[in-house]
N, C-alpha and C positions, 0 to 999 in steps of 0.2 A: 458238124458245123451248125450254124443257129442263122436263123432268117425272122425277119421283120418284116411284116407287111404295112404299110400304112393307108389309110384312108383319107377320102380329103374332109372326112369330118373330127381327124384326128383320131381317130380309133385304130390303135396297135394291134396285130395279132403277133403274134413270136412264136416258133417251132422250131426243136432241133433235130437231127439224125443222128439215129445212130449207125452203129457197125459192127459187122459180124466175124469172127475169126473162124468159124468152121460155115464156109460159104457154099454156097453150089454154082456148079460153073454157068448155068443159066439163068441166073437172076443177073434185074439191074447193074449196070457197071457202077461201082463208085469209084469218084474220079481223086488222086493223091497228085501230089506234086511229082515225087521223086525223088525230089534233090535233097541229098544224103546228111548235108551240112545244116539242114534245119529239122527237126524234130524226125530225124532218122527215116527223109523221105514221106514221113504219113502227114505232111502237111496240105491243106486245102485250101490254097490263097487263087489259083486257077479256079476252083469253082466257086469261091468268091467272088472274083472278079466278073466270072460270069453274071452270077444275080446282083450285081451292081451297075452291070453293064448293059449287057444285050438282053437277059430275061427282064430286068425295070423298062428297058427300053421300051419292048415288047408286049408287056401287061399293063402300063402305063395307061387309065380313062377306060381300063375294060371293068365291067359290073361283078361285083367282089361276090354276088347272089348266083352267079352262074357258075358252078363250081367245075361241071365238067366242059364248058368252054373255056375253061380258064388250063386246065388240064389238057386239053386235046391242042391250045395251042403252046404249050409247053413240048409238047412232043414233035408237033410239025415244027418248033421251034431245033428243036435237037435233029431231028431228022435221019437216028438211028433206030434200031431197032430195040437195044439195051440203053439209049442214051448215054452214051459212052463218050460224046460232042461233048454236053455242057456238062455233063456229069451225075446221075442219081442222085447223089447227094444232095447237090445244085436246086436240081429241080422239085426233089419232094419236099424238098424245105420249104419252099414256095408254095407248094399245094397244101401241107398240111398249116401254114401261117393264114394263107387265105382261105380253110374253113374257120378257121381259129377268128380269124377277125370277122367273118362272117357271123359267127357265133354270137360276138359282143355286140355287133350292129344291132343285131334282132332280141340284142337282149336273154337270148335263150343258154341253157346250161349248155357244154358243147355238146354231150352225148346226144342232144335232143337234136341238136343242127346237122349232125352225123345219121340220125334215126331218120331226118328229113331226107338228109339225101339217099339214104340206102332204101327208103321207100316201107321201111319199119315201123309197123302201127304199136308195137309191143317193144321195147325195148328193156331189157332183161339184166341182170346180175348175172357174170359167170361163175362157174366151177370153176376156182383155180389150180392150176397142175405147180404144186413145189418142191424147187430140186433140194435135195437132201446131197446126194453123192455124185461126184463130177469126176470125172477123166476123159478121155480124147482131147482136140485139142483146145477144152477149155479145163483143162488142168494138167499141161505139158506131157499128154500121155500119159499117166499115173497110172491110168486103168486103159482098157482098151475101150469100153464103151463108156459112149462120154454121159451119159446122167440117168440117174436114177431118180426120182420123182415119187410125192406122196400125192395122193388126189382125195381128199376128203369126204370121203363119197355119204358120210352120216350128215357134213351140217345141212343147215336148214339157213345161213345166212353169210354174207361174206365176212362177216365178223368172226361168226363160229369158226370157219374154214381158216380164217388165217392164226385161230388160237389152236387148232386143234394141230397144223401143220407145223406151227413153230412149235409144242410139245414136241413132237417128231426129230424137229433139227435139234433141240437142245440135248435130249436123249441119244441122239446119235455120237452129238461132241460128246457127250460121256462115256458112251460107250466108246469110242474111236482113242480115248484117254484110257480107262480101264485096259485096253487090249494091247496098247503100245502102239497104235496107227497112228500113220501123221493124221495132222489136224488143220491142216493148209487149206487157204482156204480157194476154191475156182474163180473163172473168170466172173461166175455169175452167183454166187455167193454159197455154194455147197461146198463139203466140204472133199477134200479129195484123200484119201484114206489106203489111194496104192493100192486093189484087193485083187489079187493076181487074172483070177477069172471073176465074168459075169455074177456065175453061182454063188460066189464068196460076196460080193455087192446086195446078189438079192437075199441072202441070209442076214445080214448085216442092215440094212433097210426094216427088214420082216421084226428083227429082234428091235431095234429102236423103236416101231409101233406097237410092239409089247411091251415095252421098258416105261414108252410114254404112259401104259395104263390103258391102251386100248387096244383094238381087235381086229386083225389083218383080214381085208375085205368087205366087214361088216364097218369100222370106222373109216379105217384109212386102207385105199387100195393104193395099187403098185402102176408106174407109168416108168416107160422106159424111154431113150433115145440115145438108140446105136449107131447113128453117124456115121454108115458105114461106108459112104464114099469114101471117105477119110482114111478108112480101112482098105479100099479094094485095090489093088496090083494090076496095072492094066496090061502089065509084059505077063504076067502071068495067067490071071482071069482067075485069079480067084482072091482070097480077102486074107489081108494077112494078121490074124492077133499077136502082137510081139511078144506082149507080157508072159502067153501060154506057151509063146517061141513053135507057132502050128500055122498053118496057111487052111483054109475053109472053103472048098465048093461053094457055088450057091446051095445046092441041096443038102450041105452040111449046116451053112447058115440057117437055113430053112427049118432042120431038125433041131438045132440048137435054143433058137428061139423057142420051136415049139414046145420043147420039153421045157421050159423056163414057164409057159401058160400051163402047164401039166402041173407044175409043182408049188406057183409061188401066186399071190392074190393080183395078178395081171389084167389092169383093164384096155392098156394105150401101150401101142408098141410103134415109136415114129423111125423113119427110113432104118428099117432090119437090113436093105440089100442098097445097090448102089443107084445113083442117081436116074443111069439108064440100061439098067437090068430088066426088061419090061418083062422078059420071059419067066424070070425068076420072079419078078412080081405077081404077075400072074397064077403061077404054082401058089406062092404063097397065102395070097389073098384065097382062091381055092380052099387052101386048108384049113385058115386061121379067119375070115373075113367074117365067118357067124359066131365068132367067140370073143374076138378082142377089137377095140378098137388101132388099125392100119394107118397110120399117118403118113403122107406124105408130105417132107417137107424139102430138101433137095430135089426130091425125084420132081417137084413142082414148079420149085419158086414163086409163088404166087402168080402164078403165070398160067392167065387163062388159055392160050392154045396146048399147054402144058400137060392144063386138066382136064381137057377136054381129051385129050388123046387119051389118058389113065381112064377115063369115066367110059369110053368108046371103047376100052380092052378091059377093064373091068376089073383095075388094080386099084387098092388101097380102098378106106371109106372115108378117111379124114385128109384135110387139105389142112397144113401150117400157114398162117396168116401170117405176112412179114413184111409191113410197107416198104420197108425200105429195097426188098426183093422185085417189087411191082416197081417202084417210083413214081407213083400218084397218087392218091387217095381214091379217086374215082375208078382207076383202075383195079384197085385193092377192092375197092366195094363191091366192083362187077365178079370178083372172083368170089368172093365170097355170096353174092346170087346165086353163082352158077353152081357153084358148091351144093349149095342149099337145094337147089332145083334137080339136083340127081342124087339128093340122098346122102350126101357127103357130109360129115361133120368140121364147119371151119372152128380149127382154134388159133385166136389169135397171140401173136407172139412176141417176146422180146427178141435181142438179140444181147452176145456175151459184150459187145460193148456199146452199154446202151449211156444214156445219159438223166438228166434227172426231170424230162420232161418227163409229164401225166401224159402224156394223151392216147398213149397206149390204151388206158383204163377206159377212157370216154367209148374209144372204138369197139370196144369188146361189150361195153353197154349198148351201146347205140346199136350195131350191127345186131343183137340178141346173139350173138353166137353160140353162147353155152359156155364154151370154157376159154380159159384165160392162162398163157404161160409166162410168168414173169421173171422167174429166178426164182433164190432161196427169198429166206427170212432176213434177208441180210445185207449190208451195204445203201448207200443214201440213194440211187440211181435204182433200185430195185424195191427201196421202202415208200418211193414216191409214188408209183405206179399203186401197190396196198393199200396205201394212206387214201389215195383217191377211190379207190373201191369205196371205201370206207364212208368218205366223205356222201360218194352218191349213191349209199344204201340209205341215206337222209332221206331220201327221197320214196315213201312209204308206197307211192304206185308203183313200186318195181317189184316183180317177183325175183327170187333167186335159182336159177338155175337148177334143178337135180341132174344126175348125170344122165347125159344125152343115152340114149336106146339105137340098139342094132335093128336098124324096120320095125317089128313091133315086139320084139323080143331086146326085154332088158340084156344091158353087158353082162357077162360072167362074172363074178362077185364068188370066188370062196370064203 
């Protein structure tokens, strides 16, 4: 859904939401209709109603400069804990409109009004992470782990990064052509290629960054995300890969991943176990936490008491960024502080059903975060968020990103 803020000096700000198909059960609620007989239930005229109704109501004469009182009565406004009253949707579209119009009041680019509020003297270019290969459930189970990712770990600009990544994708359609693999394409613009197991995905990956003319590790390293909620069996407690037609311990999961960091140029490996496996997170992180970058993104939700419990047990090192998971912007910001403040690497995020708003892009500048998840190279809703990179690398005060460091040891790079 898309929201309008207006000012009474006639200044517009506009944001929309998106939405995610492979969700975690503790992020934000977004709120759907239901009813079957209009757009197969995914309709949002209830949280419209809402921000036409009682959220205008509500923010109606309050100062569009106070970003997080505008936010905080957004919530006492919902008066849930998920916001599952007016609905996520509902509400972050109003938060992210009124930085947006805040933006144009002041005149400023919006990363810079982003950079104001997250309290960011540096605001930075990311590394962007691009998906090449997709299965789970943003390529109707094809593969069992849902994306496989290139991270550009040589450019030197976000410009280079998105040339040197789409070499990658195009090499891969080729190969995925030569081999006889489908060529379908994911939710999020990868391409989904069916490859029975893992192995077969990161062989496949490896050889497209060959093919492209460059060099596994030293150009283009390997990111991964196993989704493995998605995967886990809760009658049985352990993870079930269909494709392999095998069921996984945690501790088999644990070995499986790790030999995948043994073999193939792995810098980012996001949710390898389930969302609340804390034990098996823990093991993990143990083993793999001084080599590769540990994402949590289900296991989090952008959800700072989330991350505070992982940081206090001393699982994962990276937190996924995903406004629409938080439902505010200021709440989004706080996590990614707190991130920052314990060492955690935030990256910020799309989701598989995003829409063709930029403002993804602003946030992952403004915040300095480092790296940036968009999608492939591919589709108008994923070239928007690039294209904006792109636009505010215009901008010559900005450094770009090199990839983030484990404490003061660089990532693993073969």
């Amino acid at each position: 859904m898309e929201v309008e803020v207006v000012l009474h000096t006639g200044v517009r700000g506009r944001a929309s939401v998106p939405s995610g198909a492979s969700t975690g059960t503790h992020e934000a609620h977004e709120l759907r209709d239901g009813d079957e007989s209009a757009f197969d239930g995914l309709g949002v005229t209830a949280a419209v109603d809402h921000v036409n109704g009682e959220i205008a109501e509500a923010l109606r004469g309050l100062d569009v400069e106070n970003q997080r009182a505008i936010d905080e009565r957004l919530r006492e406004l919902d008066g849930t804990a998920n916001l599952s009253r007016l609905g996520a949707n509902a509400v972050l579209g109003v938060s992210l409109a009124v930085c947006r119009a805040s933006a144009i009041a002041r005149e400023l680019p919006l990363y810079r009004r982003i950079a104001q509020l997250a309290n960011i003297d540096e605001p930075a270019l990311p590394m962007p992470m691009v998906n090449i290969l997709s299965g789970g459930l943003h390529a109707g189970r094809g593969m069992d782990v849902q994306d496989f990712l290139a991270v550009p770990v040589a450019a030197t600009s976000a410009l280079e990064a998105i040339q040197l990544t789409s070499r990658v994708r195009a090499a891969a359609a080729r190969l995925c052509a030569e081999q006889g693999l489908p060529t379908l394409l994911a939710d999020e613009g990868g391409l989904s290629p069916a490859c029975r197991t893992g192995e077969e995905a990161l062989e496949l990956i490896t050889q497209s960054i060959e093919a492209a003319g460059l060099q596994p590790g030293t150009d283009i390293a390997i990111a991964i995300d196993v989704a493995a909620s998605s995967l886990y069996d809760s009658s049985s407690g352990d993870y079930h890969l269909r494709r392999q037609e095998r069921h996984f311990s945690t501790a088999e999961m644990i070995d499986m991943v790790s030999s995948w960091v043994d073999r193939f140029a792995i810098v980012s490996i996001e949710d390898p176990l389930d969302e609340d496996d804390w034990a098996g997170w823990e093991a993990l992180t143990s083993q793999l936490g001084q080599r590769v970058r540990l994402i949590g993104d289900d296991l989090f939700t952008t959800n700072s008491s989330r991350l505070a419990q992982g940081i206090a047990r001393g699982v994962a090192n990276g937190v996924l960024v995903k406004v629409n998971q938080n439902g505010t912007l200021s709440g989004t910001l706080d996590v990614v502080a707190e991130a920052r403040a314990a060492g955690y690497a935030p990256v910020v995020s799309a989701r598989s059903g995003e829409t063709e708003d930029d403002f993804l892009a602003d946030l992952a500048v403004g915040t300095g975060a480092g790296q940036i998840k968009i999608g492939s190279v591919r589709n108008s809703e994923r070239l928007a968020k690039y294209n904006q990179l792109v636009r505010i690398a215009e901008d010559s005060s900005l450094a770009f990103r090199q990839l983030p460091t484990l404490g003061t040891t660089p990532l693993a790079v073969r």
